[in-house]
C-alpha positions as CSV (number, residue, x, y, z in Angstrom):
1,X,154.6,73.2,15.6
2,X,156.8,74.1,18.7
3,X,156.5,77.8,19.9
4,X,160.0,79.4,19.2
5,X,160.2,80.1,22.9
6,X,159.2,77.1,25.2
7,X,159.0,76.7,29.1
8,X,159.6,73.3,30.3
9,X,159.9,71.5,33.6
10,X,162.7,69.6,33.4
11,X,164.9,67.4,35.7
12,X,167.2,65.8,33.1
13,X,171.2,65.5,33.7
14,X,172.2,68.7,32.6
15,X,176.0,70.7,32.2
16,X,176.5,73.3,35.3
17,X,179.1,73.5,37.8
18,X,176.0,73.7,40.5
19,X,174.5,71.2,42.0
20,X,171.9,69.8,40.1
21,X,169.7,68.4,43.3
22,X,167.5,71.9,42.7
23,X,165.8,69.4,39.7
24,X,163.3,68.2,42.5
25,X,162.3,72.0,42.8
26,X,161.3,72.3,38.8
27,X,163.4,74.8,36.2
28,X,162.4,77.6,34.2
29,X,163.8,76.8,31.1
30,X,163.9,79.4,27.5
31,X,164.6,77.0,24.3
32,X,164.7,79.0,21.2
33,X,163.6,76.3,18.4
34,X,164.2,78.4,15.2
35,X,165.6,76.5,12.1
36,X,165.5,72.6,11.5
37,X,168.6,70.7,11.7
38,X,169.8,69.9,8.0
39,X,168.3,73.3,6.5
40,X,171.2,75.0,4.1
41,X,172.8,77.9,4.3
42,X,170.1,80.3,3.4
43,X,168.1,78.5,5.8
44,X,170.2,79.1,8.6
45,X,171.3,82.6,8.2
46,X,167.6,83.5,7.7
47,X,166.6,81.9,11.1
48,X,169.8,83.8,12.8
49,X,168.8,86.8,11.5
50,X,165.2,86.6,12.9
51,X,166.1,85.7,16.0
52,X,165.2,88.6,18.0
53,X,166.7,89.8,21.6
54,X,166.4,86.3,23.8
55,X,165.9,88.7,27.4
56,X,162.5,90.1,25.9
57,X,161.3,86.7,25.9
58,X,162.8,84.9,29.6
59,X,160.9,85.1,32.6
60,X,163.7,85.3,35.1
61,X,162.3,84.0,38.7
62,X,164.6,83.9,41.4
63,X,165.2,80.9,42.9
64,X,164.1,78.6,39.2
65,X,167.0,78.2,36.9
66,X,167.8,79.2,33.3
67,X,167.7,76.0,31.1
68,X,169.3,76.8,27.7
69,X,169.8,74.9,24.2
70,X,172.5,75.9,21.9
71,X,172.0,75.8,18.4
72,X,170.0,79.3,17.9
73,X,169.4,80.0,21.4
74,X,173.3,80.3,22.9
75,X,174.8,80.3,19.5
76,X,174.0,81.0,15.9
77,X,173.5,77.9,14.2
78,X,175.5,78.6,11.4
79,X,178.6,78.3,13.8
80,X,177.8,74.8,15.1
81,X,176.9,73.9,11.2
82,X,179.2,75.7,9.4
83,X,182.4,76.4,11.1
84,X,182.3,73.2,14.3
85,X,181.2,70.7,12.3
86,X,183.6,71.8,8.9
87,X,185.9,72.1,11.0
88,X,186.1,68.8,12.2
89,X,185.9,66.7,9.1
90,X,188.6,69.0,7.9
91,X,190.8,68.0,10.2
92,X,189.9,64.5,11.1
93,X,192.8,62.7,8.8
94,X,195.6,65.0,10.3
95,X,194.3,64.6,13.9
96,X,194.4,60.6,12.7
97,X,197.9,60.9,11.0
98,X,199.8,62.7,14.0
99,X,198.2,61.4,16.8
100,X,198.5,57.6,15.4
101,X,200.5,55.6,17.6
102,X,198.8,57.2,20.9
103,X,196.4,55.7,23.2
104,X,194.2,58.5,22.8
105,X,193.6,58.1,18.9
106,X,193.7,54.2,19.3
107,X,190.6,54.8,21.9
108,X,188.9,56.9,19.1
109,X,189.4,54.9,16.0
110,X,188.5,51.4,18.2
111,X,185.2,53.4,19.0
112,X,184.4,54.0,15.6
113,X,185.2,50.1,14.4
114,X,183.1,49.1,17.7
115,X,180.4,51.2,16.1
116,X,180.9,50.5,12.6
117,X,180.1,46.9,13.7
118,X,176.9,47.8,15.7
119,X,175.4,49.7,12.6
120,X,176.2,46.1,10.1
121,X,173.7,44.7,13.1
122,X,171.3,47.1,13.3
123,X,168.5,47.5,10.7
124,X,168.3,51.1,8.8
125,X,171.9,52.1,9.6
126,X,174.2,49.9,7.1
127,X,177.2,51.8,6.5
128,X,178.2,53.2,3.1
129,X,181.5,52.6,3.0
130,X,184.4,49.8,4.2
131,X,185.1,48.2,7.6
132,X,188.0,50.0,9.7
133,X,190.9,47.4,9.6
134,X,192.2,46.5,12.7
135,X,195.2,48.6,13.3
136,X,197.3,45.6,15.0
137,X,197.4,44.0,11.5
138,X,196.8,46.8,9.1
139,X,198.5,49.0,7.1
140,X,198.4,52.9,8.9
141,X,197.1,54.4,5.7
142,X,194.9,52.1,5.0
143,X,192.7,52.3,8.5
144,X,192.9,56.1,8.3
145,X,191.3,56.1,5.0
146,X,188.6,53.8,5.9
147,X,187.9,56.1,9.4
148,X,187.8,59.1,7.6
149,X,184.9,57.3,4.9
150,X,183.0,56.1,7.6
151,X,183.5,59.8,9.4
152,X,182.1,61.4,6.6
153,X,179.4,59.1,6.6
154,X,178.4,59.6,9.8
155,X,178.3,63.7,9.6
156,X,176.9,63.0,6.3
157,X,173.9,61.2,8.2
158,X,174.2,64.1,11.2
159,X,174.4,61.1,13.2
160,X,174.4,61.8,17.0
161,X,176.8,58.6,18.2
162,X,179.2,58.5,21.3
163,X,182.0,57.4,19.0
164,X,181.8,60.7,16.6
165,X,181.2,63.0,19.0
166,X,184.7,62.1,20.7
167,X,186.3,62.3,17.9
168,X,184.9,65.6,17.1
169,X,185.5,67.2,20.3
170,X,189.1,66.0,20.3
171,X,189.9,67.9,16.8
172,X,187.8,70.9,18.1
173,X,190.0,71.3,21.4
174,X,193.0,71.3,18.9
175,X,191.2,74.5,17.1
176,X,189.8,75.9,20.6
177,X,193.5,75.5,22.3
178,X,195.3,77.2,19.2
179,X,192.9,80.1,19.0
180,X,191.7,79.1,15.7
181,X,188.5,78.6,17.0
182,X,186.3,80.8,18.9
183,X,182.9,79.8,20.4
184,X,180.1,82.4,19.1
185,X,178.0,83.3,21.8
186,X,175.0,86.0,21.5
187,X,175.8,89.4,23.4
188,X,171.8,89.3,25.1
189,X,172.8,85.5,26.3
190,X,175.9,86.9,28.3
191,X,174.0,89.8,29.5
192,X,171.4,87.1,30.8
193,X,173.7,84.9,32.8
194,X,175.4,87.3,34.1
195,X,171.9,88.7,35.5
196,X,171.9,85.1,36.9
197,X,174.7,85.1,39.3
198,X,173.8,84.6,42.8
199,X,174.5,88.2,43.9
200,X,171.8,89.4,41.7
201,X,169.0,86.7,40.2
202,X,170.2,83.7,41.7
203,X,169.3,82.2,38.8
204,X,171.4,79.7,37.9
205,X,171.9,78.8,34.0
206,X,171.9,75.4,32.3
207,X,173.0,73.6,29.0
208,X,170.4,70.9,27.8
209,X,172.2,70.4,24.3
210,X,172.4,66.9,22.4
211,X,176.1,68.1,22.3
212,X,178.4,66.2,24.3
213,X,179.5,67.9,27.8
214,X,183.3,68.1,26.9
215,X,182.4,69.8,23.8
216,X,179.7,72.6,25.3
217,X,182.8,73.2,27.9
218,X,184.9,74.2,25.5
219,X,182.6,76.3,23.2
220,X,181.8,78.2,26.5
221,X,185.0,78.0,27.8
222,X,186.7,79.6,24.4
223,X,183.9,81.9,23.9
224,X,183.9,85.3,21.8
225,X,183.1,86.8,25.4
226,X,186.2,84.9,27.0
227,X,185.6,82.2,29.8
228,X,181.7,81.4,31.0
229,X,182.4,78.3,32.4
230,X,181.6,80.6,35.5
231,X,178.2,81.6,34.8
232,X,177.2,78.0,34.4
């Protein structure tokens, strides 16, 4: 079993507007590791209601940096599991259906045939559903309802591919940019990086999430506490 808390060296790519050539020199990194991805509801409020205080627990060095996960360390993670990633299958057919004849939804559904194709090759990932028709030949209702099955199957599986996560992030800028989305950050985890800064600490903070960078931008970006692009 892994400690709620863990210190780790790491020297990983990681989401900062720093420099990340400090790696060499080692990081202090807090993970919080409450909860298991795929628990229900219950689950997850439970594990966001034990987590205590995350400053009683980080050993803030000057110099070292702050390496931080997301899910129940940044954020609850009944917001990434129940409002992000609701959110986004809500939405996928009418970010499909408006944005159709763009470059930018062509990119995302030709990323999710490209994948659909790589999971009939691949051994233990055959998809559940239809092949995306080719959009040059088919009919427009008929490849959005085959991207939004295999969509569904792919949340469904909580799988972690390039080709959702796009997708995903594009719908959840459309919730971020029209204020219907908010990015839940803990009050002690803005009262940590902002202990950070360079004029105090010097400390800087990290994001080591599975997540994809656009996305963690924008949670932090749109947070409940405003902008903290800044303090990472």
């Amino acid at each position: 079993l892994l400690s709620r808390f863990t210190r780790r060296v790491c020297s990983s790519s990681l989401m900062s507007s720093s420099s990340s050539s400090s790696a060499a020199d080692g990081f202090l990194g807090v993970a919080n590791t409450a909860g298991v991805k795929g628990a229900g509801q219950k689950q997850r409020n439970l594990e966001d209601e034990k987590r205590k205080p995350f400053f009683s627990d980080a050993i803030l060095v000057p110099g070292n940096a702050l390496i931080l996960d997301i899910e129940g360390t940044t954020t609850p993670i009944s917001f990434v599991a129940d409002v992000l990633f609701p959110h986004a299958r809500e939405h996928v057919k009418s970010f499909l259906d408006s944005g159709y004849s763009s470059e930018n939804v062509r990119q995302r559904i030709d990323g999710l045939r490209a994948q659909y194709r790589e999971d009939i090759s691949a051994a233990g990932t055959q998809p559940t559903c239809r092949e995306i028709p080719d959009p040059a030949i088919a009919d427009k209702d008929a490849v959005i309802e085959a991207a939004v099955a295999y969509v569904n199957s792919l949340m469904d599986a909580d799988r972690k591919v390039t080709a959702l996560k796009q997708l995903q992030g594009d719908i959840w800028k459309l919730g971020y940019d029209s204020g219907s989305l908010k990015g839940v950050v803990y009050d002690d985890v803005v009262f940590v990086l902002k202990s950070c800064t360079p004029d105090k600490l010097n400390c800087p903070g990290y994001i080591y999430s599975s997540g994809s960078v656009p996305a963690q931008k924008l949670l932090f970006g749109n947070s409940t506490h405003g902008d903290l692009l800044s303090l990472l």
